[in-house]
N, CA and C of each residue as an Amber inpcrd file, in Angstrom:
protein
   219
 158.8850000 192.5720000 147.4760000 157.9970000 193.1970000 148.4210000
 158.7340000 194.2490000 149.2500000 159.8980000 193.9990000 149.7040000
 160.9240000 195.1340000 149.8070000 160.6940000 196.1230000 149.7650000
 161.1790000 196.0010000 148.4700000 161.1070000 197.4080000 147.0170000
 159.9460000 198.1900000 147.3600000 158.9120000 197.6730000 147.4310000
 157.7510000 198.5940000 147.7230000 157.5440000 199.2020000 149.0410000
 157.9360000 198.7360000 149.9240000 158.0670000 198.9920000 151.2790000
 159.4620000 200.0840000 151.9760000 160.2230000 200.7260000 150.5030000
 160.6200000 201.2910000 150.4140000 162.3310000 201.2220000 151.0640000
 162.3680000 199.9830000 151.3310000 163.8900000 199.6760000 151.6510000
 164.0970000 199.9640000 153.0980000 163.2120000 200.4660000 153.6510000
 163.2740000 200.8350000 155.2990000 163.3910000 199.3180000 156.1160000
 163.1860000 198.1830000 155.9420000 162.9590000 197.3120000 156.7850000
 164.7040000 196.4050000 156.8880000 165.1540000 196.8390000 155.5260000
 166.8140000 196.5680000 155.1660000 167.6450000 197.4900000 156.3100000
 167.2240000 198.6740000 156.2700000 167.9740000 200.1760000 156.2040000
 168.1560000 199.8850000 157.8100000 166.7130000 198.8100000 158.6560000
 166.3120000 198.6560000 160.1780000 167.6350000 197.6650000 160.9380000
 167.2340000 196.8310000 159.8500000 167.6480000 195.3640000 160.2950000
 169.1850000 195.7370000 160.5310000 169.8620000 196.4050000 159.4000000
 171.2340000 196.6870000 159.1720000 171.6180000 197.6910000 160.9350000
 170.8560000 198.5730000 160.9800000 170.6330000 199.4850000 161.6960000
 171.4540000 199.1440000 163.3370000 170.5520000 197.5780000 163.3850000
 170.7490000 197.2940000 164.7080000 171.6040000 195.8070000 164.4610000
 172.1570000 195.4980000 163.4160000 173.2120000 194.1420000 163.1460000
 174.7260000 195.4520000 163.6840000 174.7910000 196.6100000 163.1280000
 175.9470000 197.2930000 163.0810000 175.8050000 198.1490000 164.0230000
 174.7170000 198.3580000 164.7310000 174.7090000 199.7080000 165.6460000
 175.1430000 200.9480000 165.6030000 174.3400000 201.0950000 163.9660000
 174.8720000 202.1280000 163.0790000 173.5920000 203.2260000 163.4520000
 174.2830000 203.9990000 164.5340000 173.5010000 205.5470000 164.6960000
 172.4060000 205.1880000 164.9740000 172.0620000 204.2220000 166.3230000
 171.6790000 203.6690000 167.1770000 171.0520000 204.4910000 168.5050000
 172.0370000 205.2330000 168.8050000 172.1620000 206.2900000 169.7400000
 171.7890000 207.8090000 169.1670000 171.9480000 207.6070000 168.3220000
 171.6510000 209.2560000 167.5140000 170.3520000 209.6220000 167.9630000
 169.8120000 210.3520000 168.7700000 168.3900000 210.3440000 168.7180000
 167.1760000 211.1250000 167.6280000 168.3070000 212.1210000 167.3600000
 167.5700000 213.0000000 166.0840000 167.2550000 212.0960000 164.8390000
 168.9550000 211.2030000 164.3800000 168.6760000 210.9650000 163.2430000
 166.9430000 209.7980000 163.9790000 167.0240000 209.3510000 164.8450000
 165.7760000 208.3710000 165.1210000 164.6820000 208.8500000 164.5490000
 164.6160000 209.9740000 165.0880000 163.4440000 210.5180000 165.3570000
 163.1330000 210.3470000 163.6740000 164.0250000 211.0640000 162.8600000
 163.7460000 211.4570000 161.2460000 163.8790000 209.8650000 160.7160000
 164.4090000 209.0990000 160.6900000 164.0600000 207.8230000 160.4540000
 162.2890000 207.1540000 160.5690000 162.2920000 207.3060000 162.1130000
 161.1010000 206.6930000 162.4510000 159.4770000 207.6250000 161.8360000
 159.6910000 208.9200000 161.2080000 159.4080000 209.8050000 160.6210000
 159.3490000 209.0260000 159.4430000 160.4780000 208.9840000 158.5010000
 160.4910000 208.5750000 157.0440000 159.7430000 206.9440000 157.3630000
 159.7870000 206.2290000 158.3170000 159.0960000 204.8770000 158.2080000
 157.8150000 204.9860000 158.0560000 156.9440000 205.8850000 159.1800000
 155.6570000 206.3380000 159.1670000 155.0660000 206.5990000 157.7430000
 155.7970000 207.7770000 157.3690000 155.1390000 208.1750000 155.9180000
 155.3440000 206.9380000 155.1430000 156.2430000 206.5350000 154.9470000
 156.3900000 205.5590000 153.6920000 155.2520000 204.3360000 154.5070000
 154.8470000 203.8680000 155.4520000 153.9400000 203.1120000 155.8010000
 152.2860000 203.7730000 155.3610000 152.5020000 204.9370000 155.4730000
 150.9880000 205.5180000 155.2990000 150.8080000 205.5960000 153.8950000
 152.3230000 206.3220000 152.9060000 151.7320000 205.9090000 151.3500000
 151.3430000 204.7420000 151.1000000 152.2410000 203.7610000 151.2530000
 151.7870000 202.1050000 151.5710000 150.1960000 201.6800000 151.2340000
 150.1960000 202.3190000 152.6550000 148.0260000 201.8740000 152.8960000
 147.3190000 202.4570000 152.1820000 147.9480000 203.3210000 151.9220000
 146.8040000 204.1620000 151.1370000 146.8990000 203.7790000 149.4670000
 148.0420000 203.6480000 148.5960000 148.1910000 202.7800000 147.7750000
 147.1040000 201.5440000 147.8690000 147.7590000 201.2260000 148.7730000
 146.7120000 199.8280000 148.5190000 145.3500000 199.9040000 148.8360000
 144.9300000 201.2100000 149.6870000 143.8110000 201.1560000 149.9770000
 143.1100000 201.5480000 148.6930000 143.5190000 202.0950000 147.7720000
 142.9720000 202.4460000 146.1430000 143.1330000 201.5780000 145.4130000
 143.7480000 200.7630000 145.7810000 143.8290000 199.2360000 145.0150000
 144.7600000 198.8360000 143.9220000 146.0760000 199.4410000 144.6280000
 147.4320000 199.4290000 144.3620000 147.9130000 199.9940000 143.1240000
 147.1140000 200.9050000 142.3140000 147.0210000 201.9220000 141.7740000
 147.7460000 203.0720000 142.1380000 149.0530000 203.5920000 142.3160000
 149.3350000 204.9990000 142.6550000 148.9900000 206.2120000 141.7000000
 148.6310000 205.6420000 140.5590000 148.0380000 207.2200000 139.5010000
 146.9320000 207.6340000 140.0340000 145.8110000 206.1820000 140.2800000
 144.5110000 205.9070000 140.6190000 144.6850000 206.9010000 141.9170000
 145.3050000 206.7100000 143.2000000 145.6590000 207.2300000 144.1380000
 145.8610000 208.8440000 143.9180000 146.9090000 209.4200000 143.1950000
 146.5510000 210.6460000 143.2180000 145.4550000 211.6580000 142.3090000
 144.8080000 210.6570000 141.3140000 143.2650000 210.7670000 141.0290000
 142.7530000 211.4460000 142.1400000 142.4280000 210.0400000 142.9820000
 141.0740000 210.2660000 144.1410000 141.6660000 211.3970000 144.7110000
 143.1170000 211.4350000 145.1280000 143.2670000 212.5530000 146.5190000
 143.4620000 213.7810000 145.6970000 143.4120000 214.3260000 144.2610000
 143.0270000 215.4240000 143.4770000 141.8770000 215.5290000 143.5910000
 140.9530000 214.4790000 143.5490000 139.2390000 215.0060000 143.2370000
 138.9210000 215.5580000 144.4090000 139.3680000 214.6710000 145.7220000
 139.2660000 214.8800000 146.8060000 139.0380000 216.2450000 147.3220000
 140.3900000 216.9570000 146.9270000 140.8520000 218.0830000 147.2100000
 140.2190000 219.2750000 146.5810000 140.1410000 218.8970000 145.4460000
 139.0840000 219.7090000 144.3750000 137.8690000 220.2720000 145.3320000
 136.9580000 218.5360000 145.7690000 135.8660000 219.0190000 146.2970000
 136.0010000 219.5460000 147.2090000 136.7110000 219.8230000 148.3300000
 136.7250000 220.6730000 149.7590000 137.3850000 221.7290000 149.1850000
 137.7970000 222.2970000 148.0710000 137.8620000 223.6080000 148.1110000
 136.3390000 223.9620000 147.5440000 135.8260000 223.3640000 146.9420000
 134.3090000 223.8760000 145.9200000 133.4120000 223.9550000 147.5150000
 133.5530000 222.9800000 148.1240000 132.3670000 222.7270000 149.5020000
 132.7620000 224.7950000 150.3230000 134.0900000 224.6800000 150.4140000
 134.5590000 225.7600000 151.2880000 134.3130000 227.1540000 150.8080000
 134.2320000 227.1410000 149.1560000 134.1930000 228.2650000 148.6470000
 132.2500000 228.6310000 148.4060000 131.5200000 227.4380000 148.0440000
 129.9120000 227.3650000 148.8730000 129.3840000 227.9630000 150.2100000
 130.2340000 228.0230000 151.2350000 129.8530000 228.0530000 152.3620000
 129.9690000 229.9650000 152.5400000
């Protein structure tokens, strides 16, 4: 379950056992950045029903249609 969660919760734990760049505030910032996204592919994966091909299916068709809606208008 890890693995899918993209190794960030290892990368955390380690983070604050070693107080490894702890203080850094930039690298934070880009960390807490890379956690976000990899949490939002996450949901959204699963929100398609843990399908990631399935996933960029829908968000192609998706995209498809708001350019066809935009180019209608």
């Amino acid at each position: 379950m890890l693995a899918l969660a993209g190794g960030w919760p290892i990368a955390w734990v380690a983070q604050q056992l070693f107080r490894h760049k702890t203080r850094k505030h930039e690298f934070r910032k880009v960390f807490r950045f890379c956690v976000a996204a990899n949490l939002i592919v996450l949901g959204a994966v699963i929100w398609v029903g843990g399908d990631p091909i399935n996933l960029v299916k829908e968000l192609a068709s998706h995209l498809q249609k708001q350019g066809l809606q935009a180019e209608g208008m």
